[in-house]
Backbone bond lengths (Angstrom), bond angles and torsions (degrees), N, CA, C in turn:
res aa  C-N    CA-C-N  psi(-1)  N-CA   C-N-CA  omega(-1)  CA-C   N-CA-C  phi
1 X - - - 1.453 - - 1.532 108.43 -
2 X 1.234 134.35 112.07 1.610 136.42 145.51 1.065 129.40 -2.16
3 X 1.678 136.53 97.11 1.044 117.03 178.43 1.597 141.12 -3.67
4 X 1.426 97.11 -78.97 1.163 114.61 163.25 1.901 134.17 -13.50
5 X 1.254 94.89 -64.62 1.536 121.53 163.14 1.612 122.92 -43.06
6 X 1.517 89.10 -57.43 1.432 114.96 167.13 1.220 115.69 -47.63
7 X 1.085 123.74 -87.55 1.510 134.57 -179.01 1.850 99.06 -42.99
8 X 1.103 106.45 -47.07 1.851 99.83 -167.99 2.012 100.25 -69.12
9 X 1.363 127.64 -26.85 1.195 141.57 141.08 1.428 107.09 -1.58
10 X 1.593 80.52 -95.49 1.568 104.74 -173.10 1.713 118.48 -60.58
11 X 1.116 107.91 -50.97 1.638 97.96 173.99 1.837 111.98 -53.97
12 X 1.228 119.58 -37.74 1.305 120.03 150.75 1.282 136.00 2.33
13 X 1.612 85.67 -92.53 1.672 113.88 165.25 1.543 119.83 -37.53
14 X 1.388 98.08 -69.56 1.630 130.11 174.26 1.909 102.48 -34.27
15 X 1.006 107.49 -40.49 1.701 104.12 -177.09 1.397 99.67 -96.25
16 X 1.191 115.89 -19.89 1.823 91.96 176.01 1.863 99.04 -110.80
17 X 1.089 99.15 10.77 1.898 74.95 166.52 1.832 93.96 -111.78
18 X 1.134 125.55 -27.23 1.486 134.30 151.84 1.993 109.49 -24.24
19 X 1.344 103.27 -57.71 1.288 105.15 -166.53 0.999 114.95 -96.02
20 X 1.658 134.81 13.03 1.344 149.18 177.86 1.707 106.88 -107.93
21 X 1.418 102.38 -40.09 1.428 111.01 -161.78 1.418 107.69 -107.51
22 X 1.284 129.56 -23.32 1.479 145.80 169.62 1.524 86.49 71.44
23 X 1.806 108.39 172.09 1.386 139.04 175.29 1.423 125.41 -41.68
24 X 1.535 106.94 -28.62 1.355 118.95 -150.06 1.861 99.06 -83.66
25 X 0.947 150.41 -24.67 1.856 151.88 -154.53 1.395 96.62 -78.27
26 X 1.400 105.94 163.19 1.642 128.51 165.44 1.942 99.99 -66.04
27 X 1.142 98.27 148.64 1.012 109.31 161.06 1.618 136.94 -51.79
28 X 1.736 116.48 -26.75 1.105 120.22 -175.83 1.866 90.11 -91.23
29 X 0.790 127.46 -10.52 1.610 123.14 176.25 1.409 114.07 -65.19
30 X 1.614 103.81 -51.88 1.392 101.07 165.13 1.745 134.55 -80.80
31 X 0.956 81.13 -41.57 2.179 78.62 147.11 1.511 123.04 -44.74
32 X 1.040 111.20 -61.43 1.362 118.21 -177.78 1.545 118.79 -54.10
33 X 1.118 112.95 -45.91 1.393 136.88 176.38 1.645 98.76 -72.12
34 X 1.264 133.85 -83.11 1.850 133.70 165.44 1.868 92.60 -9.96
35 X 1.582 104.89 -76.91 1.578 89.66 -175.09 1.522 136.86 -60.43
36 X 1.262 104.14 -17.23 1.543 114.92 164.01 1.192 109.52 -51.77
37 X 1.238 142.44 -52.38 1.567 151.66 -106.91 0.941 87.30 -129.00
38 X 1.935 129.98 -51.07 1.742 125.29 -172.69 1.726 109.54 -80.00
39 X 1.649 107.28 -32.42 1.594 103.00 161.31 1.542 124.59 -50.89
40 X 1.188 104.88 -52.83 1.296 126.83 179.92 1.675 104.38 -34.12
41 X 1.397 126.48 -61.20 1.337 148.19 160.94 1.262 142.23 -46.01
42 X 1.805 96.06 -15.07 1.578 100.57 168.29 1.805 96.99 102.21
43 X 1.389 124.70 -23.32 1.325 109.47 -161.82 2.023 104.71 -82.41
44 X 1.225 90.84 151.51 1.718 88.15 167.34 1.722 128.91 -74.88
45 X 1.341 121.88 128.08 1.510 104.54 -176.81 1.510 91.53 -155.18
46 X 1.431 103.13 145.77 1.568 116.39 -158.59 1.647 85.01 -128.61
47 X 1.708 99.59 122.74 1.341 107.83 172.62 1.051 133.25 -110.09
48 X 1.616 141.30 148.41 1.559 140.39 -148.05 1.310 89.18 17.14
49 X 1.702 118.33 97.14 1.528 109.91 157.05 1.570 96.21 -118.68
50 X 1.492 103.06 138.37 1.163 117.77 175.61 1.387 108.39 -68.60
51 X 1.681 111.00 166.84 1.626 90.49 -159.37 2.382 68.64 -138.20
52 X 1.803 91.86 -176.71 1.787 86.05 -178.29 1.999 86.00 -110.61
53 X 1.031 106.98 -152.77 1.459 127.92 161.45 1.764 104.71 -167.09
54 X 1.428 98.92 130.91 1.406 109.34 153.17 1.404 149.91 -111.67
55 X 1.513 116.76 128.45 1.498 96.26 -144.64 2.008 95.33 -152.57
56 X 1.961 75.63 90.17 1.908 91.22 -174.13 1.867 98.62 73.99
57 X 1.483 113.26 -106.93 1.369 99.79 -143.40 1.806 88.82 -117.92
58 X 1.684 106.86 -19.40 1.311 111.58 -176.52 1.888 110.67 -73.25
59 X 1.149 111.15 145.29 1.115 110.86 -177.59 1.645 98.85 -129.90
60 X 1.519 129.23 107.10 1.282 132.40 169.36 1.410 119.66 -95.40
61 X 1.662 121.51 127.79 1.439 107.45 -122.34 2.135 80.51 -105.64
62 X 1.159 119.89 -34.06 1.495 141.40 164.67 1.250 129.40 -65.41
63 X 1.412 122.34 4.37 1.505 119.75 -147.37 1.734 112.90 -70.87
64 X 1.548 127.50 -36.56 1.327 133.56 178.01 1.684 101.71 -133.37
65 X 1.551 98.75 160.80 1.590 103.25 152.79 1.096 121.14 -129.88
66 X 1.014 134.57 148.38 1.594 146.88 148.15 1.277 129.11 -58.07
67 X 1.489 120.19 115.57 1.387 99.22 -171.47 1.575 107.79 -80.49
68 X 1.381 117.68 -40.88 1.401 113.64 165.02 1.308 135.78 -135.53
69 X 0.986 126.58 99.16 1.744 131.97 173.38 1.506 120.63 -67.67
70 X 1.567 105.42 90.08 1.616 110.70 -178.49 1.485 103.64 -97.03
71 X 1.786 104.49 127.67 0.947 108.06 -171.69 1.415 151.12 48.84
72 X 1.510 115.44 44.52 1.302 111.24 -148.36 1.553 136.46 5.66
73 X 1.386 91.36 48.10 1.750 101.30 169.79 1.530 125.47 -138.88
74 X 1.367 88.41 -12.85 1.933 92.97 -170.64 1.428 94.49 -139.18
75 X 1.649 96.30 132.87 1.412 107.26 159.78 1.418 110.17 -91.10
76 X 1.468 124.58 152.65 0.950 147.39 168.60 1.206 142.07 -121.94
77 X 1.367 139.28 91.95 1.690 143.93 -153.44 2.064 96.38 -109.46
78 X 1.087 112.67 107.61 0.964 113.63 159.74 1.753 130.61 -75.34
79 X 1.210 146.40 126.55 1.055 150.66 -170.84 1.766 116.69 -124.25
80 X 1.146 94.70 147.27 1.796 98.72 170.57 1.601 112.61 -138.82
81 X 0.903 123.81 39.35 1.733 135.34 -179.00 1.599 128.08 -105.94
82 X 1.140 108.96 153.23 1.637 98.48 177.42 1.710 101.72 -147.09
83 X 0.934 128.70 130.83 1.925 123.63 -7.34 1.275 107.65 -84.95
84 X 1.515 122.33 145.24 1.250 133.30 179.58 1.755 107.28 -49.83
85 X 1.561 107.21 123.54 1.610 107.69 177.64 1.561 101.76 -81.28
86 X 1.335 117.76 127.68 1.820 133.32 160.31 1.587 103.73 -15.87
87 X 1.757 103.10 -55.63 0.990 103.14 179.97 2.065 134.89 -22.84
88 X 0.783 85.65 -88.74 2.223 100.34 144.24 1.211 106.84 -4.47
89 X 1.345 122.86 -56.10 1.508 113.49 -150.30 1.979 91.77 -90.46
90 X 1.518 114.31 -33.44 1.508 118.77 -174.74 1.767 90.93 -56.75
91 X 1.394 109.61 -56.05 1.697 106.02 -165.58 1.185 111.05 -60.52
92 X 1.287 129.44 -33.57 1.387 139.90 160.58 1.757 110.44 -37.05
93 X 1.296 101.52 -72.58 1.607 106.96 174.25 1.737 114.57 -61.32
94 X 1.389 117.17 -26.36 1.710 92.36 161.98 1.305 111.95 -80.68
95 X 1.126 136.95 -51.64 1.354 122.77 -173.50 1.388 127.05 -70.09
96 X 1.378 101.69 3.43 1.958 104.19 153.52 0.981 98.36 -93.75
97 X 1.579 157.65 -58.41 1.212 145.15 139.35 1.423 125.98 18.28
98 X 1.225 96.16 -93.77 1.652 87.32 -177.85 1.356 109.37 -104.46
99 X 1.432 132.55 47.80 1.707 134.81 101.74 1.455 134.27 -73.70
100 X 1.285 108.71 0.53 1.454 122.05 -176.85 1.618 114.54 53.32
101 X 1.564 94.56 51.21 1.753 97.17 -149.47 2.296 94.90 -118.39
102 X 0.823 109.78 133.31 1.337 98.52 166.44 1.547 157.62 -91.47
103 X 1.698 92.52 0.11 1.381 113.49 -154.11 1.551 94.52 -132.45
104 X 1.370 122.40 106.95 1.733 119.80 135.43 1.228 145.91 -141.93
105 X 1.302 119.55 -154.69 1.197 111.23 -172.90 1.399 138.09 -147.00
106 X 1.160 133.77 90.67 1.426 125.06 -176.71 1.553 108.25 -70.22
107 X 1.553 102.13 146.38 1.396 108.91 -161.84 1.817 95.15 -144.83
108 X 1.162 115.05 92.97 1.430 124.43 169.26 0.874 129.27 -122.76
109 X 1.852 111.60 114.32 1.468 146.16 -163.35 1.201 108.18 -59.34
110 X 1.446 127.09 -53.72 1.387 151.80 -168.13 1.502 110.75 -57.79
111 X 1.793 108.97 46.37 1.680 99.89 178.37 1.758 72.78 -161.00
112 X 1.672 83.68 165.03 1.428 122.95 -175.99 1.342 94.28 -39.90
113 X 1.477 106.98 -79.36 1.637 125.84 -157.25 1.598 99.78 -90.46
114 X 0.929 128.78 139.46 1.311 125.02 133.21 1.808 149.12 -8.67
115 X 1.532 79.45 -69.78 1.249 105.85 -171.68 1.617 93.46 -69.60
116 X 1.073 142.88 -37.81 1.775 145.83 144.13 1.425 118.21 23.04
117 X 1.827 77.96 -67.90 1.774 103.87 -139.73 1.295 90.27 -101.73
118 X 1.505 131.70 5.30 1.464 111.01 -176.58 1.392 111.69 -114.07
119 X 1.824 112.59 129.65 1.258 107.00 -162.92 1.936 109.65 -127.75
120 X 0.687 124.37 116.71 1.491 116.00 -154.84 1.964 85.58 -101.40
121 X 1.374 101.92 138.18 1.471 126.77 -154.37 2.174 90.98 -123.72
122 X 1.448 96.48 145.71 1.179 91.22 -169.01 1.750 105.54 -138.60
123 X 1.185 119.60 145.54 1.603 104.45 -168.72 1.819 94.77 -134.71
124 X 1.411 111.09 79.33 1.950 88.18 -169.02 1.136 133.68 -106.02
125 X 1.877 107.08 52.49 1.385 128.41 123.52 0.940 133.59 -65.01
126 X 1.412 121.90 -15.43 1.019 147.34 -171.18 1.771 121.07 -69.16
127 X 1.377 121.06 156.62 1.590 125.36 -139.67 2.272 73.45 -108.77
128 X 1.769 121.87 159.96 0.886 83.88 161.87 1.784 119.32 -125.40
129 X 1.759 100.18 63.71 1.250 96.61 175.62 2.074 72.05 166.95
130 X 1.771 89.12 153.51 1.664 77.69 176.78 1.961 119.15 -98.58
């Protein structure tokens, strides 16, 4: 599926499980539910996947996770906070980084609207699918 598609997908979802479930849940509620909805559909998405880092000769086999990998093309960080810390958007940019990945997404429930909390993150060194 096309980036593009993808992402318009997911913001999709995001407003109708948004408007069923309102602002108020843990964060793994709405993860869980996002992956319901993209399984549901046929698409591939790999959840809390641990990721490695390499660095010279050390190899750390745990170093980050992902909360969701749709389709080997989009990262996905789910959030439930207000106000979104900057922070987010830096972790966002390493882990497109060192996935060699170009496309993600912060996705935070924890606002009025939807359409708010969704912030599409961009890395364009980045590969666009692995």
């Amino acid at each position: 599926m096309p980036i593009n598609e993808l992402t318009e997908l997911v913001i999709n979802l995001c407003i109708k499980i948004h408007k069923r479930i309102g602002p108020g849940c843990f964060e793994r509620v709405y993860e869980e539910i996002l992956y319901y909805e993209l399984t549901k559909l046929g698409i591939k998405v790999l959840r809390q996947q641990l990721m490695p880092i390499e660095y010279d000769e050390l190899h750390i086999k745990n170093a980050y996770k992902l909360d969701l990998l749709i389709d080997d093309k989009l990262i996905t960080e789910i959030k439930s906070v207000f106000p979104l810390p900057t922070v987010y958007f830096n972790q966002m940019q390493t882990h497109l980084s060192l996935m060699e990945l170009k496309h993600g997404m912060i996705l935070n429930f924890k606002v009025p609207l939807m359409r708010e909390g969704i912030h599409r993150v961009f890395n364009n060194k980045g590969r666009e699918e692995l």
